[in-house]
C-alpha positions in Angstrom: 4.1 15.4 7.2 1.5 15.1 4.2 -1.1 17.4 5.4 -3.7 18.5 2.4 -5.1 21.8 2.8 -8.5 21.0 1.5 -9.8 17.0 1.3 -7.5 14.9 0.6 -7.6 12.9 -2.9 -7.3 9.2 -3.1 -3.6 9.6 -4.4 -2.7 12.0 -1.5 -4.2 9.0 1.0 -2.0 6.2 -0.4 0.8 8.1 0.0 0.0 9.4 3.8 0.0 5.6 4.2 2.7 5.1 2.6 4.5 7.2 4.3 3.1 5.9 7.3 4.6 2.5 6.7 7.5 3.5 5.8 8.2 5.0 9.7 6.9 1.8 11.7 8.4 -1.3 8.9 11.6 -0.7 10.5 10.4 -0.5 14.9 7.8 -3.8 13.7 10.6 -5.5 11.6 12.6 -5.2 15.0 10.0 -5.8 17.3 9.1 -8.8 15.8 12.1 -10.2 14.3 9.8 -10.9 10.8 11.2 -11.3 7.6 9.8 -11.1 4.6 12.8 -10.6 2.0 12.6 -6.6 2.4 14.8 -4.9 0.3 15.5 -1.4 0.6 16.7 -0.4 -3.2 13.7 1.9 -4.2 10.8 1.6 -7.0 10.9 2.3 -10.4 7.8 3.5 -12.4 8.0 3.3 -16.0 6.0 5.4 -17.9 5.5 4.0 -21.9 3.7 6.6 -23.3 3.4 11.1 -23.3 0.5 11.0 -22.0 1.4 9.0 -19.1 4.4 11.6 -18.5 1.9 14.3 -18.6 -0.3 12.5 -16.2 2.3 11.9 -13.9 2.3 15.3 -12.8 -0.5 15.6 -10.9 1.5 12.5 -9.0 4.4 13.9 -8.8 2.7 17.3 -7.1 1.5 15.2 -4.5 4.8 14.0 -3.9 5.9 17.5 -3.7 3.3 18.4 -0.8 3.8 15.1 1.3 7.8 15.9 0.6 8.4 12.3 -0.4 11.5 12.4 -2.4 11.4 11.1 -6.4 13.3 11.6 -9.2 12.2 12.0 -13.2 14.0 9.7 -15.4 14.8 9.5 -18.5 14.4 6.2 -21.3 18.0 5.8 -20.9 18.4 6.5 -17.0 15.5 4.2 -16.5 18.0 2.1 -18.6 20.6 2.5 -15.7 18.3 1.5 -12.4 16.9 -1.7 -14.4 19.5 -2.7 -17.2 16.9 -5.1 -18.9 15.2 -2.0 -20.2 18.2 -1.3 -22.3 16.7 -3.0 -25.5 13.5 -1.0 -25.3 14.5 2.7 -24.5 12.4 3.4 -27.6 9.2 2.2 -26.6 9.6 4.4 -23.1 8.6 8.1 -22.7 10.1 8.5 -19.0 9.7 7.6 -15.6 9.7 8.1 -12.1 12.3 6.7 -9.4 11.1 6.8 -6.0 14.6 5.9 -4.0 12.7 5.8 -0.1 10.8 3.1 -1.4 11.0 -0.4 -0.2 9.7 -3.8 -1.9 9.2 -7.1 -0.3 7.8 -10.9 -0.3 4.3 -9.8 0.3 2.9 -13.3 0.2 5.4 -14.4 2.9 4.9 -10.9 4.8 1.2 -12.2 4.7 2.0 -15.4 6.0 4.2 -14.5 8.8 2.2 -11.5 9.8 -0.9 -14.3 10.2 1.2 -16.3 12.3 2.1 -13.9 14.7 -1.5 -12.7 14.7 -2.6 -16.2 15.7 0.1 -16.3 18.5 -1.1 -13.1 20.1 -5.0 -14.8 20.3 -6.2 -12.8 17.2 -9.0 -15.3 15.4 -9.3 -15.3 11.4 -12.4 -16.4 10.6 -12.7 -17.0 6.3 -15.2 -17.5 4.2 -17.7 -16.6 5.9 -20.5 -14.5 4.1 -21.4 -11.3 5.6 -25.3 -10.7 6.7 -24.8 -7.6 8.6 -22.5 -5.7 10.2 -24.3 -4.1 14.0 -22.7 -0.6 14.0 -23.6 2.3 16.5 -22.0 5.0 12.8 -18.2 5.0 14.3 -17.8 1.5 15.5 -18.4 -1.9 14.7 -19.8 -3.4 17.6 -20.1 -7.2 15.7 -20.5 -9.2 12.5 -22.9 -11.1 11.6 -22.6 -14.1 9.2 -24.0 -17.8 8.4 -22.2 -19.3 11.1 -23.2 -16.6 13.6 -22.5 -13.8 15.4 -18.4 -12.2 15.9 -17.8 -9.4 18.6 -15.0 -7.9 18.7 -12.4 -5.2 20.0 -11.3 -4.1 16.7 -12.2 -5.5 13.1 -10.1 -5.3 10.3 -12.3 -5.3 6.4 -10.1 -6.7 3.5 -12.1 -7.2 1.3 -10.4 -5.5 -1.9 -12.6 -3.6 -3.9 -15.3 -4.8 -2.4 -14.4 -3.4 1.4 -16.5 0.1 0.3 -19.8 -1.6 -1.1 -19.6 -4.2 2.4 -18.6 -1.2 4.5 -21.7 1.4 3.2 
């Protein structure tokens, strides 16, 4: 339900997946029967100094327009959803409770996800150094790499930060 009305900014895309996630976790977590020590509890974002407050509005409007519920905090409430912050209210300026939220074991997410992955046939090739990637401009056709040539039905880049320079 995050529709920008003009291109959307790299804020407004995190949170459209996001958001995303947040729907299919719960049919794929049931689906599947993975675990990966999900709780459901919300995130916390602490923000140390003014500036940072200020800044977070430009967040926070983007959380307005994709209607994903938050809630400014206080030092001292920020205090109450994490009590180890009590000692250093003073060295916080605010922050930002997002209660939808939900956290997890990401490295064992990772792990089971690749294990399920290799049970449905899906091949993982690492290490591999990319010489060229045979495109027709909307799909990969193959890879190309030391080793030789991958085709595939669909191809997945994660690569970090360097997915963009791989990818142009």
């Amino acid at each position: 339900n995050c529709t920008p009305q003009r291109s959307p900014t790299n804020k407004e895309r995190m949170v459209r997946i996001s958001e995303y996630c947040r729907t299919i976790i719960p049919h794929f977590e049931a689906t599947t029967g993975m675990s990966y020590e999900g709780r459901k509890k919300g995130t916390l974002q602490i923000l140390r100094q003014a500036k940072e407050v200020e800044a977070a509005e430009q967040d926070i409007a983007v959380l307005e327009r994709c209607a994903v519920p938050y809630r400014r905090l206080t030092p001292e409430e920020c205090a109450e959803f994490e009590p180890a912050l009590a000692r250093v209210t003073t060295k916080i300026a605010g922050g930002l409770h997002l209660p939808a939220d939900a956290t997890g074991d990401c490295h064992l997410f990772t792990e089971n996800l690749y294990k399920l992955c290799q049970e449905k046939g899906i091949q993982f090739h690492f290490n591999q150094t990319i010489s060229r990637i045979d495109h027709n401009g909307l799909r990969i056709k193959a890879i190309e790499t030391e080793t030789g040539r991958f085709e595939a039905d669909a191809v997945v880049c994660a690569l970090g930060c360097f997915s963009r320079t791989v990818l142009a």
